[in-house]
ZAMARGU-4260 file (C-alpha; in steps of 0.2 Angstrom, whole numbers, plus 5000, padded with zeros to 4 digits):
<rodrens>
0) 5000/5000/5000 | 5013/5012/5003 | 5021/5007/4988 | 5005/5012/4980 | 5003/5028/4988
5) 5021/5032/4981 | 5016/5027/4964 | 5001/5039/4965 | 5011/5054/4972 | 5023/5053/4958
10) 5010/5052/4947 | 5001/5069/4953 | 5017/5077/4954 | 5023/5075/4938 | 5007/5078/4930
15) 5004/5093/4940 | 5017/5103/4938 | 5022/5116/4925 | 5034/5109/4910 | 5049/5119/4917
20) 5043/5113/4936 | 5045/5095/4932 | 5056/5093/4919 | 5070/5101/4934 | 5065/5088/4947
25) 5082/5082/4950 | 5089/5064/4947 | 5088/5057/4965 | 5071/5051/4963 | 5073/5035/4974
30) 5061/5038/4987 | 5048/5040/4973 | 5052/5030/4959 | 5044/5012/4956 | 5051/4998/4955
35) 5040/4983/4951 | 5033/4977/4932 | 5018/4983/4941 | 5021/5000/4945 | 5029/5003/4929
40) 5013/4995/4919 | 5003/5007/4931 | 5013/5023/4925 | 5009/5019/4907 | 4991/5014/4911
45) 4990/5034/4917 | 4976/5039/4903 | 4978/5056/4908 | 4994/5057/4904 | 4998/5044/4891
50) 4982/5043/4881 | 4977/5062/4883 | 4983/5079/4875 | 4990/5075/4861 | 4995/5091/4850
55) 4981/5099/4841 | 4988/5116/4836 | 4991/5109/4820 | 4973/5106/4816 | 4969/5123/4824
60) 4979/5129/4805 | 4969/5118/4794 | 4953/5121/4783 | 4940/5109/4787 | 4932/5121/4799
65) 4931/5140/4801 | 4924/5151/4817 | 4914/5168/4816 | 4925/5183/4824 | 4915/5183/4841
70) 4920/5165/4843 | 4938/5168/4837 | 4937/5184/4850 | 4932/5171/4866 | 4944/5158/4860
75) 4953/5154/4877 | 4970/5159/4873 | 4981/5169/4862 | 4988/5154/4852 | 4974/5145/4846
80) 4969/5163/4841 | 4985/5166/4830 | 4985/5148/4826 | 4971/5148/4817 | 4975/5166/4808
85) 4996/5158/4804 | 5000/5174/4814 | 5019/5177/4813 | 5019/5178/4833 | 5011/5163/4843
90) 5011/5162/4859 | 5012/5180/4866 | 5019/5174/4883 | 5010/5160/4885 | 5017/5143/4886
95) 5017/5129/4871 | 5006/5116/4879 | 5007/5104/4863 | 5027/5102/4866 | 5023/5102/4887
100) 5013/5088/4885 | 5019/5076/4871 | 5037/5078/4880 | 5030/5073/4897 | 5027/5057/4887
105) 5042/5057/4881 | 5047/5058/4900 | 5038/5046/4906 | 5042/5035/4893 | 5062/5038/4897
110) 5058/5035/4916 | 5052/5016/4912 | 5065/5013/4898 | 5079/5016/4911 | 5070/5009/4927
115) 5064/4990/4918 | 5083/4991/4914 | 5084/4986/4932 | 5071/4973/4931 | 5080/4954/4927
120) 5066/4947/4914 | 5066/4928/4915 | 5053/4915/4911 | 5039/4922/4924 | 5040/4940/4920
125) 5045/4940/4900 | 5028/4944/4894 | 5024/4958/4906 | 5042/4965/4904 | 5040/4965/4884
130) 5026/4972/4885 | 5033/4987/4897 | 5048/4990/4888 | 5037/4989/4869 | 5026/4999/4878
135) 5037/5012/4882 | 5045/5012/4865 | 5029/5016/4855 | 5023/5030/4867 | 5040/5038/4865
140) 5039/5034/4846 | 5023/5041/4843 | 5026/5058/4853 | 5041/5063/4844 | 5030/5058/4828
145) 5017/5070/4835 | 5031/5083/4838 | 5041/5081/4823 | 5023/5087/4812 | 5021/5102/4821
150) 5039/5107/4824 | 5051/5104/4810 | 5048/5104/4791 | 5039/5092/4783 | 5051/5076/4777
155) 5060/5077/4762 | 5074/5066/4757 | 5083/5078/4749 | 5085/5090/4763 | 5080/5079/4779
160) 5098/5077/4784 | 5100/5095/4789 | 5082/5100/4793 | 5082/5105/4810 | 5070/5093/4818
165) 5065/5090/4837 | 5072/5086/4854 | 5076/5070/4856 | 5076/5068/4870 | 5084/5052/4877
170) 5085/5052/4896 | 5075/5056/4911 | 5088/5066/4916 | 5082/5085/4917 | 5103/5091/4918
175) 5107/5086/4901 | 5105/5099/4888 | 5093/5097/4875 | 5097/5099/4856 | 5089/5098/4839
180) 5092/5083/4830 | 5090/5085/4811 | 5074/5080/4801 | 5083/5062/4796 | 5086/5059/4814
185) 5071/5061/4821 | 5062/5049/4810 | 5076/5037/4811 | 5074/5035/4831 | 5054/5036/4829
190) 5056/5022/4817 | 5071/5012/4827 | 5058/5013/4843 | 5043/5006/4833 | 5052/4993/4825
195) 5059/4987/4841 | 5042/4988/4850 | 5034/4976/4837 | 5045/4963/4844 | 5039/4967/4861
200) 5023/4969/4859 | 5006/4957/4860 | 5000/4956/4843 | 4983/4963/4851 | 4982/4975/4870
205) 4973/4971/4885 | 4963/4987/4881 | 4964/4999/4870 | 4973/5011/4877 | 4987/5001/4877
210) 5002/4998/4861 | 5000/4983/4853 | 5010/4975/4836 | 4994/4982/4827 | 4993/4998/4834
215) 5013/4998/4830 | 5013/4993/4812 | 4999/5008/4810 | 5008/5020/4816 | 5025/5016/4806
220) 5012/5015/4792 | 5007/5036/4795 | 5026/5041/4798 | 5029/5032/4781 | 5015/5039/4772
225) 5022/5056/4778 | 5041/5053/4774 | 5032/5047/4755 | 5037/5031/4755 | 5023/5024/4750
230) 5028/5006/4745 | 5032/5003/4765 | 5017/5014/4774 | 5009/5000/4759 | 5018/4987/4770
235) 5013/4993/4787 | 4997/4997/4783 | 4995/4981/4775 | 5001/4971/4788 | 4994/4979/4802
240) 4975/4976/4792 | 4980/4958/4789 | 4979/4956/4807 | 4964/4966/4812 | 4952/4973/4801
245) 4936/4975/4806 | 4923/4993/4802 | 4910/4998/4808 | 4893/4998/4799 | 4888/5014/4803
250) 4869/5007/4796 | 4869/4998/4814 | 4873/5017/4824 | 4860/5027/4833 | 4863/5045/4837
255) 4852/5048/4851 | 4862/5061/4861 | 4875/5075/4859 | 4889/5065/4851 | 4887/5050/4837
260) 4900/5037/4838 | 4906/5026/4852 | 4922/5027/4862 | 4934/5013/4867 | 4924/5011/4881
265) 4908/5006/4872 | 4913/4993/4860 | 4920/5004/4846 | 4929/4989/4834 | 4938/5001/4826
270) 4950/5006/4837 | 4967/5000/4835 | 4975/5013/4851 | 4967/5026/4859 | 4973/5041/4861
275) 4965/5061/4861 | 4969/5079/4857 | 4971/5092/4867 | 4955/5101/4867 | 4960/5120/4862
280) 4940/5130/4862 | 4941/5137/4846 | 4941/5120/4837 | 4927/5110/4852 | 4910/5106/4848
285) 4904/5125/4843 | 4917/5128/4828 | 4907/5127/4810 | 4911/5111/4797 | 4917/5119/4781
290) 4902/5121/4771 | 4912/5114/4753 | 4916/5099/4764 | 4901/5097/4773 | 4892/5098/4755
295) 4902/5084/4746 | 4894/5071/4756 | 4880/5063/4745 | 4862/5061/4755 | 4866/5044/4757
300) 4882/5045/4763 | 4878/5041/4784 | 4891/5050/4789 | 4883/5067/4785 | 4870/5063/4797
305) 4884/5052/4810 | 4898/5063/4809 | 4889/5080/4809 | 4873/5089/4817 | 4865/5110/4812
310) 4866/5119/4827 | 4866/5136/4832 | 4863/5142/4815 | 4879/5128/4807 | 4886/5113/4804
315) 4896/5106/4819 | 4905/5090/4820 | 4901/5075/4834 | 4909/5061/4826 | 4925/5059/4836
320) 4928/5040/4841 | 4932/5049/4857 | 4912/5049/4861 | 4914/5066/4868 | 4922/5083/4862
325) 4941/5081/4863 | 4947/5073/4844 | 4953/5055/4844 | 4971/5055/4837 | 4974/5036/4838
330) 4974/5024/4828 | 4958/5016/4819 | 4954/5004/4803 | 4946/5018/4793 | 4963/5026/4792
335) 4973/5011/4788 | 4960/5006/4773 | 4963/5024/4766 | 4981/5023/4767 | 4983/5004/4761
340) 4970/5013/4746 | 4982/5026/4744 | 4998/5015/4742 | 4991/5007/4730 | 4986/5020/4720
345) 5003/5026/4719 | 5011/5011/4716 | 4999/5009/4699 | 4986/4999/4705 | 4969/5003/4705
350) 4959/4988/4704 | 4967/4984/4722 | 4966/5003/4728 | 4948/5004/4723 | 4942/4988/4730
355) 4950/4996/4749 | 4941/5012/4746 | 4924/5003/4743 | 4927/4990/4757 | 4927/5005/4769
360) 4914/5016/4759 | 4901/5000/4759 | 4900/5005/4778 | 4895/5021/4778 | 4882/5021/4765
365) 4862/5016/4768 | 4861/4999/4766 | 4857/4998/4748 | 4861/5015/4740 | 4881/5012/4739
370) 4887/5011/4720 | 4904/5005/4719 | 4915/5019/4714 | 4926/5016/4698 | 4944/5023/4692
375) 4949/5025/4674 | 4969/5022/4680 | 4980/5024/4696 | 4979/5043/4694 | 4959/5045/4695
380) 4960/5031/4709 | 4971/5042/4720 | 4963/5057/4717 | 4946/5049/4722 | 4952/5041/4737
385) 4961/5059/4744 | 4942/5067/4742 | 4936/5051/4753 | 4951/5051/4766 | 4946/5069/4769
390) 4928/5066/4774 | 4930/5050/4782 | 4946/5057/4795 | 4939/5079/4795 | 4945/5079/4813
395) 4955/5065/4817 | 4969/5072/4827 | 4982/5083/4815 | 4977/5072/4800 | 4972/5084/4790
400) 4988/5097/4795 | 4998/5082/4788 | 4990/5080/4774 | 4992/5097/4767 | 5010/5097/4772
405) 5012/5083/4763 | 5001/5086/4747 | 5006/5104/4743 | 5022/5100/4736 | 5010/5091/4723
410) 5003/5102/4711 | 4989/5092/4708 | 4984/5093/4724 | 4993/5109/4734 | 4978/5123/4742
415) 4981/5139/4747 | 4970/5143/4766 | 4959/5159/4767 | 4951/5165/4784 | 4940/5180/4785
420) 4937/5189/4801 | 4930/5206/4802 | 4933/5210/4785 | 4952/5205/4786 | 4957/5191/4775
425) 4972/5179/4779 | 4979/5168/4769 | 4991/5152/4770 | 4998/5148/4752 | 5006/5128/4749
430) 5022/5126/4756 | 5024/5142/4768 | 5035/5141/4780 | 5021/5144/4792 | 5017/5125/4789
435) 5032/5124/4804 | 5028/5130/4820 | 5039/5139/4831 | 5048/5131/4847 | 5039/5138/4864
440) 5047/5154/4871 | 5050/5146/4885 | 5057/5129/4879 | 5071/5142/4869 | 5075/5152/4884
445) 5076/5134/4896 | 5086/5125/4882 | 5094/5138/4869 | 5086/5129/4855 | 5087/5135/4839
450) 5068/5143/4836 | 5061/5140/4818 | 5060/5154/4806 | 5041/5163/4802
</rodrens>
């Protein structure tokens, strides 16, 4: 019990202290620390902290919603506010809460990487202590995935090894100085921590907020699709749906309250891993669905129905496999169909690409209504299935923000952004470099990072 009591206060402390609080508790954490498989499983099983706040300023810069000025005017703070303008100044003295929180993950995850180091693993404990250790690994992985979208340049290979990218950060230890690894280096490590997960891992979790091979290969499915090598985000994407597959049939839903679709907690087989956003106000339940988006659904489509609801004069989304109002930014089926769909698109095959896209689209239509959708060749395929992976994943996470950092060095498919507020009109043209955000003041002046350029 007192072990137990230990466990919790380490838990609250960490968890309630500013970034710069607890990032400068000191190394001699002994009195605090756990020790067992079983505290360490329990500081992983913190939802709170390892399944919660993921960064969502990036959607807060995309176009699949807009706000009126007086909405924009009570947004809770000044970044989401220049956010969602691509002001040239963000934070205005307030601190960067999507890097605060994605690195406590990474702290956590560091704390139990270097602790189950102390932990001999023998025949009795091998599948708990794989499962710590993978565990570990793909929380870290996937928050310095989540960082790297916001805070360095989208990957390319011909300059990714000298892009400045993101702190990675290694230790536990709050005295060693934190440096900017390039572009390269940070998805090399994101993709060294997955890889060595999946041999850790269970092939399916305990519960969905917990890794999983499945939940692995999907993610090193996303960072692949990002980086644009599609013929292994095909691989991933096609292993991970090899193993687990199943939709829902969104003809079985009812919406009988505020919000549409299940959680994790209510049977939702979709879910590969749970995770979800931080909740910034201007983009919750009150912001307005693009109206071209909103539009292209066809009246038969369920998920204009399912995903959104008029209210309060507009369209407003409550289709989040969250079940409530902060987005779901883990991993799910629906995505993996969309990027197996697109992989093959890209690598010329459309009868296969085409066949993905309708297995998914088959469960979102009435029962009855759903036409098969066709492609002429491998362009018209991927060009159909982006439309679809749009209004299947509006407000998944930074989906979307990753996506049109991806897609605009495409001509075919690069958009400029326009925001209108009290007469003023903003813009955000394909490849700007506003597509990076900038490092927190406070992270600069605690570390001396370099800060990006706006």
């Amino acid at each position: 019990m007192k072990l137990l009591i230990i466990i919790v206060s380490f838990v609250l402390l960490i968890s309630s202290c500013k970034k710069q609080d607890w990032l400068n508790i000191k190394s001699n954490k002994s009195d605090v620390v756990p020790s067992s498989l079983k505290d360490l499983q329990a500081l992983l099983d913190n939802e709170r902290i390892m399944n919660s706040n993921t960064p969502g300023i990036g959607f807060v810069g995309t176009d699949n919603y807009y706000v009126t000025y007086a909405k924009w005017q009570a947004a809770l703070n000044e970044q989401e506010r220049n956010a969602y303008i691509w002001a040239p100044e963000i934070y205005n003295g307030e601190f960067g809460y999507d890097w605060r929180y994605a690195y406590q993950k990474v702290e956590y995850s560091n704390i139990v990487l270097e602790l189950i180091q102390q932990i001999p693993k023998d025949s009795s404990n091998s599948a708990v202590w794989n499962n710590v250790k993978g565990s570990a690994l793909f929380f870290r992985a996937s928050s310095f995935n989540d960082l790297v979208q916001i805070y360095a340049k989208p990957y390319s290979s011909s300059t990714a090894d000298h892009d400045l990218g993101i702190p990675l950060r290694m230790t536990s230890d709050v005295n060693k100085k934190s440096v900017r690894a390039t572009v390269k280096e940070t998805y090399e490590r994101i993709l060294s921590d997955l890889l060595l997960a999946i041999d850790l891992l269970p092939l399916t979790p305990v519960y969905q907020t917990r890794p999983s091979k499945v939940a692995a290969w999907g993610l090193l499915a996303k960072v692949y699709l990002n980086m644009e090598d599609y013929e292994k985000a095909w691989q991933y994407a096609n292993t991970a749906l090899f193993s687990y597959n199943s939709l829902l049939d969104f003809n079985t839903l009812s919406v009988p309250g505020l919000f549409s679709m299940p959680s994790y907690s209510s049977g939702n087989k979709e879910l590969i891993f749970y995770n979800n956003t931080l909740s910034f106000s201007i983009s919750a339940f009150a912001t307005m669905v693009d109206t071209t988006l909103y539009q292209s659904y066809d009246a038969n489509d369920l998920r204009k129905n399912i995903f959104y609801v008029n209210r309060s004069g507009g369209i407003v989304f409550r289709g989040s496999y969250t079940g409530s109002s902060p987005y779901f930014s883990g991993i799910a089926t629906d995505e993996l169909y969309l990027m197996r769909a697109e992989c093959f698109a890209r690598k010329n095959d459309p009868t296969a690409a085409m066949k993905d896209l309708n297995t998914l689209l088959a469960k979102r239509w009435k029962t009855g209504t759903f036409i098969p959708l066709t492609a002429v060749n491998a362009d018209d395929a991927l060009k159909k299935i982006l439309i679809e992976r749009r209004k299947e994943l509006p407000f998944s996470g930074n989906i979307r923000w990753e996506d049109l950092r991806r897609l605009n060095k495409d001509s075919r498919f690069s958009k400029t952004l326009i925001r209108v507020l009290n007469g003023i009109t903003y813009t955000l043209p394909p490849g700007d470099i506003k597509y990076t955000y900038p490092i927190p003041p406070d992270e600069i002046a605690l570390s001396g990072l370099e800060q990006n350029p706006r």
